[in-house]
Every structure is written in C-alpha cells, then in structure tokens.
N, C-alpha and C positions, 0 to 999 in steps of 0.2 A: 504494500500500500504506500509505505514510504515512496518505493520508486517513482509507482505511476500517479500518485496525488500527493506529494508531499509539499506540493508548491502550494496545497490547500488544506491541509491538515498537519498538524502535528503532531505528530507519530512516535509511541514512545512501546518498546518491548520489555515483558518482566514475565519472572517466572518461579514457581514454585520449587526449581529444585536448579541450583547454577550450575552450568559446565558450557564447555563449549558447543559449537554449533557444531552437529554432524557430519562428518567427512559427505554424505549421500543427501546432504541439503544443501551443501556446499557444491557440491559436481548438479545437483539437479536445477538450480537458480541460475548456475553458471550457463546451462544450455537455453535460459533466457534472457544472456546478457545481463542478468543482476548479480554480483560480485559479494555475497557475501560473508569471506572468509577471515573478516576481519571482527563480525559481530560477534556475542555471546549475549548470554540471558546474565539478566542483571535484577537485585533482587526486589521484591515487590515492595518491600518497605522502604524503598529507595525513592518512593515516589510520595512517600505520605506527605502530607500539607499540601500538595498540590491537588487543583482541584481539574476534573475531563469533564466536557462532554459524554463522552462514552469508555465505558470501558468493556472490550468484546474477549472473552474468553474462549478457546479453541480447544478445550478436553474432550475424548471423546466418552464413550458410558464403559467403557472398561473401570473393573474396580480397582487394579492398577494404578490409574490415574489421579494425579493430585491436582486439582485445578486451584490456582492459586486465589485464597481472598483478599480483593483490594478493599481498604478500611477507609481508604480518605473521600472524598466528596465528588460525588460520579450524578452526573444529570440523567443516566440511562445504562442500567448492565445492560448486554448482548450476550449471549451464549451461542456460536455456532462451533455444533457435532463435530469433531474432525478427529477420527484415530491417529496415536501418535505412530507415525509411520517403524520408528526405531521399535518396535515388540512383533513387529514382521517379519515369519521364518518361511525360508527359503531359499530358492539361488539366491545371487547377485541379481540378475535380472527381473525375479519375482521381485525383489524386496526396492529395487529402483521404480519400480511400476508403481508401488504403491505410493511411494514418495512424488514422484509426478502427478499420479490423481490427487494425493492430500496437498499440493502444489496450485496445481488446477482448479479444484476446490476453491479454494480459500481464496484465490484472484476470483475467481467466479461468484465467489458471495460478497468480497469487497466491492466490487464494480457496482453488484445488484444494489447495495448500500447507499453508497452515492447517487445511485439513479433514483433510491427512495430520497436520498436528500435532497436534492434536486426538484422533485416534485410538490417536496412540502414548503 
C-alpha cells in the first residue's frame, strides 16, 4: 500500500511477534518491483500515543496466529483474513504460490479500500 498510495496515506507496519521479513516475501514483492528487503516488523507499542485512521489487521483464523492488539486511538479497526503464508508445507514452488496469492490478496483488498474511500 505504501508503494502504490503512499503519496496518500501514511502507512505504518507493526506486528505481534518481530523478526525479519521473509526471504519468500522478499523474492515475491521483488517480482513486483517493490524492494522490500530492507523492512522488518517493528513493534506494536511503538506506535502508542499516536492516533490512525484505520488500523487493518491481516491474521488469518489459524489458532497459531497472534494478531496483534493496537491500544492507542484508531477511528476504525479492519480485519482482513489473510493466512500467514510462512506455516505453508510443501515444495519450494507450492509454498511461493501461496505467498503470491496472500501477495495478491492483500493488493487486491487495498485497492478495493481506496475505491470505498473514494466513494464516500
């Protein structure tokens, strides 16, 4: 979202558990010209006193999953479903695929987003 709207949004990423970005989010972003092997997930209390718009969460319903709670002042949670691609077993190539769909995904639900902001 940063990429393609961040001339219109300011875009901040956080997460419930920090490490780096995955080597297979790194090579899949790469095959859309967005570069980013420079990021990591930084932590959600990083951001308290700051007040968003929105804050959209991407956990999928595995109970695995820790979706992270933001505490500070949010004009609208979002929740959209998205399995975390890393608990994907298989080849190399099954488990790239699925990183492309949750890739695709997620540009496909930002877009739609905008287009609801846009209209209201």
């Amino acid at each position: 979202m940063r990429h393609d709207f961040g001339d219109k949004f300011d875009v901040h990423s956080a997460g419930a558990n920090i490490a780096p970005v995955h080597p297979l989010a790194v090579m899949v972003m790469s095959e859309t010209g967005i570069d980013i092997s420079e990021q990591g997930s930084k932590p959600v209390g990083e951001f308290l006193g700051e007040r968003f718009d929105y804050v959209v969460t991407l956990c999928g319903d595995s109970a695995k999953d820790v979706c992270p709670l933001f505490l500070g002042e949010v004009g609208e949670r979002l929740h959209w479903n998205f399995p975390d691609p890393v608990e994907t077993e298989g080849t190399e190539e099954e488990v790239l695929s699925v990183f492309r769909k949750v890739r695709d995904g997620i540009k496909k639900r930002y877009t739609e987003f905008v287009d609801e902001l846009k209209e209201t």
